[in-house]
N, C-alpha and C positions, 0 to 999 in steps of 0.2 A: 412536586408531583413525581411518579412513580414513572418512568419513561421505559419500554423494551425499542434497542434501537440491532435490526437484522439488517446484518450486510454479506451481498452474496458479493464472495471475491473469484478471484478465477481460481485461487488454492481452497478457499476455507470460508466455510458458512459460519457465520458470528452472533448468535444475538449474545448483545450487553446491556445489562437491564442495571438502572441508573437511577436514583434520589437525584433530584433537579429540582431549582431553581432561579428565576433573574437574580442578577448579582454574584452568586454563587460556582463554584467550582462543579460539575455535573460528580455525584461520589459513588462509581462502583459498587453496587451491590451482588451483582451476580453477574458470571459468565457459560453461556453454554456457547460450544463448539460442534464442526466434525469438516474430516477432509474431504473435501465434496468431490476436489480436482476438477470443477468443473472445466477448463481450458486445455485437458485430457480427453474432455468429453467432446470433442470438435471435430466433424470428420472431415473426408476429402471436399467437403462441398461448402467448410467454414460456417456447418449447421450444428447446434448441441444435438447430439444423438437423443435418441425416445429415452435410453436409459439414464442418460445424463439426465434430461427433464424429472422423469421420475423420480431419480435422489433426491432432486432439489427440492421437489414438490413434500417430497417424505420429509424433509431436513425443515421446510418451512413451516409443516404440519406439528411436527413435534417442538419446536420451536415458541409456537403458538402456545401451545399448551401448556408451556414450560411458561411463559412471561403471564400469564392468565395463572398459574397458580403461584405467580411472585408478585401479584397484584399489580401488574400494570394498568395503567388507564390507556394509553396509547403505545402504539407499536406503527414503530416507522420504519418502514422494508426498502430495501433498495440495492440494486443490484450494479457493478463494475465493467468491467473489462469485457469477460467472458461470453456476458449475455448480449451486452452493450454489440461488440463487434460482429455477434452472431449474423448468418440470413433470419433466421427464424426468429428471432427476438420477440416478435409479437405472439407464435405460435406457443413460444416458450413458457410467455405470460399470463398466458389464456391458460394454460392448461394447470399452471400454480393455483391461479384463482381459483380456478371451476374444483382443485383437488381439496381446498384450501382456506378458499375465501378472504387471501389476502393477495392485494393490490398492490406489486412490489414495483417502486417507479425505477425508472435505468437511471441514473446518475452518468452524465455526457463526462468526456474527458476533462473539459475547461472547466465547467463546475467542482470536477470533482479536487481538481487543482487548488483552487479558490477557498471550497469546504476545508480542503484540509492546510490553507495559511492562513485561516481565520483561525481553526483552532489555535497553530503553532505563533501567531500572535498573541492570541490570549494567555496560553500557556509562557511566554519569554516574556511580555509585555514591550510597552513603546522605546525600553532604552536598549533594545535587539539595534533599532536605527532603521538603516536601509536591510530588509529581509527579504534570503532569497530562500525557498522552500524546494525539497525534492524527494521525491516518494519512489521509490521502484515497487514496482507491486507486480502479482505472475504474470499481468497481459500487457499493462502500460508504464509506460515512466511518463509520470507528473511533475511539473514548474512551472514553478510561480515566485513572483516578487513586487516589493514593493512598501512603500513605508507609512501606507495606511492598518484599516484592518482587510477591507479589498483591495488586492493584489493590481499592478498597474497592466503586469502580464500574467498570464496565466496561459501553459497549452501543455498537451497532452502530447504522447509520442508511443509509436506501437513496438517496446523498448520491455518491455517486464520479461523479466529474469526466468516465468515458464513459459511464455512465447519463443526467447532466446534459446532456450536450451531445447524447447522440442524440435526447432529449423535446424539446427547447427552442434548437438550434443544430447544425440537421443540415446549412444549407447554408453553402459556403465566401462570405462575404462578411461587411464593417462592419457593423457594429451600434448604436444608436441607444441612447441614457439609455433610454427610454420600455420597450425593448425586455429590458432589463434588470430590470427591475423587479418583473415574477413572478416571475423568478430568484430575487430578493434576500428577496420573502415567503413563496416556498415553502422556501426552503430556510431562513432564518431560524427562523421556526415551527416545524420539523423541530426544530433545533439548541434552540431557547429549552424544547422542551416537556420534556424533562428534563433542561436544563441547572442546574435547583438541588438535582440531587444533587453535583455538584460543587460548585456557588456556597455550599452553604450552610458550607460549610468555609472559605472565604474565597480571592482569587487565591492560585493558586498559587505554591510558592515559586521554579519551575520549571516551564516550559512549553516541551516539545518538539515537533517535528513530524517525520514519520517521510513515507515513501514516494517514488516518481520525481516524482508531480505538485509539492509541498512541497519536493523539492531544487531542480527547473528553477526557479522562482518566486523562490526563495533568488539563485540565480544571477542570475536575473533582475534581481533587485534590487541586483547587487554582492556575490554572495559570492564567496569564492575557487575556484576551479574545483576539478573531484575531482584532478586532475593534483599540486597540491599536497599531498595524501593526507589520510587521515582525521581525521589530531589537528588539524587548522585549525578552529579556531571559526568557523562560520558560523551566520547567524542571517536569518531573514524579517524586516522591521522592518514595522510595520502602518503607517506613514507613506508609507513607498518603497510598499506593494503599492497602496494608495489611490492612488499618481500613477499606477502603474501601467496597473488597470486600465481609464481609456479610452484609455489607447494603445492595448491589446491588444483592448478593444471594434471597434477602429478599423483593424482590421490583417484580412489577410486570411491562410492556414495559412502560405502560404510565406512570407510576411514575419514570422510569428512562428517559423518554423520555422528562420530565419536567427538569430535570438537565441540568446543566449550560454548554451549551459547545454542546450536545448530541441533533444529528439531526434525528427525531422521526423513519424514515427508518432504521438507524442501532441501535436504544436502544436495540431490541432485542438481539443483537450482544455483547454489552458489557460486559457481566459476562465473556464469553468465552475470549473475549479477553483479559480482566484483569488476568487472570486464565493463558493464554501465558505468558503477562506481568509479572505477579508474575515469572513463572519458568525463563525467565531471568534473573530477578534479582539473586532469590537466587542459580542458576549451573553455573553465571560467576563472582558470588561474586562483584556485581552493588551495589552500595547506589543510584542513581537517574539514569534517561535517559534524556540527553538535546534534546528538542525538536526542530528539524530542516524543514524551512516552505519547502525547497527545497526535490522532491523525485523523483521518476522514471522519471516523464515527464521532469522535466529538465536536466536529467543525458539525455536523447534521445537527445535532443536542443543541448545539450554541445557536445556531442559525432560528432552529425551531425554538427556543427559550426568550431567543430578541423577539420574533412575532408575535408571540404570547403576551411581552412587555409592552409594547404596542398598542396591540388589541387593548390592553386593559388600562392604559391610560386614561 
């Protein structure tokens, strides 16, 4: 079956329209985009602004229309961070519908953890071992592990790379060690205060990372570009992003935005999220993160493609 699968994130509206079926690899057929920024769209009162609603609703409308003329049968909406943490979340949803006509559900933190170690399961398969997963995305950082296909933990943290840089890094300029520093104990603290549900099991035997912030980083560091295609092992090395990060302390958007890998709407985004990266590595005792192409959107596909196999038993 023909599947369109729309995910509103806090950066970037997504639908990926997908050949599916049980058994099967979900196979890319088509992608439509656009940068929504919705977690820009957030005002003093932590409500998506009227004109944030409206892009989205415009974004999900065209959207629509786009997966209806690539023959989908089904379209599964859903929405991250942005929405998720919003006051309005409900007003938000109402007004998509009523624009619309689609029913975009919020995907909770934990779930959304979960969706995306199933994918990254399926994609490594069971000789991965013990598998810890981690996602940075613009509003939340996601982990999970575990040596099933569901995850034994799974939890969410208000840790994404454009939440980080809008508190702590809203204007374009270098940055100073000093300045760094709250970065590195607010968000450590965050990361260490339930990190020994994982530790108490011991490093993992496999440590992936999932999301656009975690692939640019990768690149950053010398990975292979996507051009090469999926099955290239690429990996974060926690050596290379340590040199890293005062270069990019030290860079202003468009000179990170010139790096290899880094698509100019999130360069602003990078220090913060190297700044997560880093407290991974060093509170779960990580030497790299393998980078995995598979993440939310296909954990959603997978999850919905087992129900289907199920039912039709």
């Amino acid at each position: 079956m023909r599947l369109g699968v729309l995910d509103i994130g806090s950066n970037t509206g997504h639908l990926l329209v997908v050949d599916a079926h049980g058994g099967a690899a979900p196979l890319p057929a088509y992608s439509y985009k656009e940068h929504l920024r919705l977690a820009e769209s957030i005002d003093e009162n932590d409500a998506v602004t009227p004109d944030g609603a409206d892009r989205l609703a415009a974004f999900v409308g065209t959207a629509l229309e786009v997966a209806e003329a690539k023959g989908c049968e089904e379209v599964l909406g859903f929405a991250t961070s942005a929405v998720r943490d919003a006051v309005n979340t409900d007003d938000v949803l109402a007004h998509v519908q009523r624009r619309t006509g689609v029913a975009l559900d919020v995907v909770e933190g934990e779930d959304e953890a979960r969706l995306t170690f199933l994918a990254v399961r399926r994609w490594f398969g069971w000789s991965s071992g013990r598998l810890a997963v981690f996602d940075i995305g613009g509003g939340s950082l996601e982990i999970a592990a575990g040596v099933d296909e569901a995850p034994e933990i799974a939890w969410s943290l208000p840790l994404g790379a454009g939440r980080l840089t809008r508190r702590w890094f809203p204007e374009d300029r270098p940055r100073e060690e000093a300045e760094l520093r709250d970065v590195r104990r607010v968000v450590r603290t965050a990361v260490a205060r339930d990190a020994g549900g994982l530790l108490r099991h011991g490093t993992p035997d496999h440590a992936v990372a999932t999301s656009k912030t975690l692939r640019s980083l990768a690149r950053i560091c010398g990975a292979a570009p996507s051009a090469q295609g999926p099955f290239v092992r690429r990996v974060l090395p926690a050596d290379e992003l340590g040199r890293w990060i005062p270069k990019l302390a030290g860079m202003r958007h468009d000179q990170i935005a010139a790096l290899p890998g880094v698509a100019a709407n999130r360069a602003h985004q990078m220090l913060a999220g190297a700044l997560v990266a880093e407290a991974i590595f060093d509170i779960f005792g990580l030497t790299e993160l393998e980078v995995c192409p598979w993440a939310l959107r296909e954990g959603v596909i997978l999850e919905r493609l087992d129900r289907l196999s199920v039912r039709t038993r």
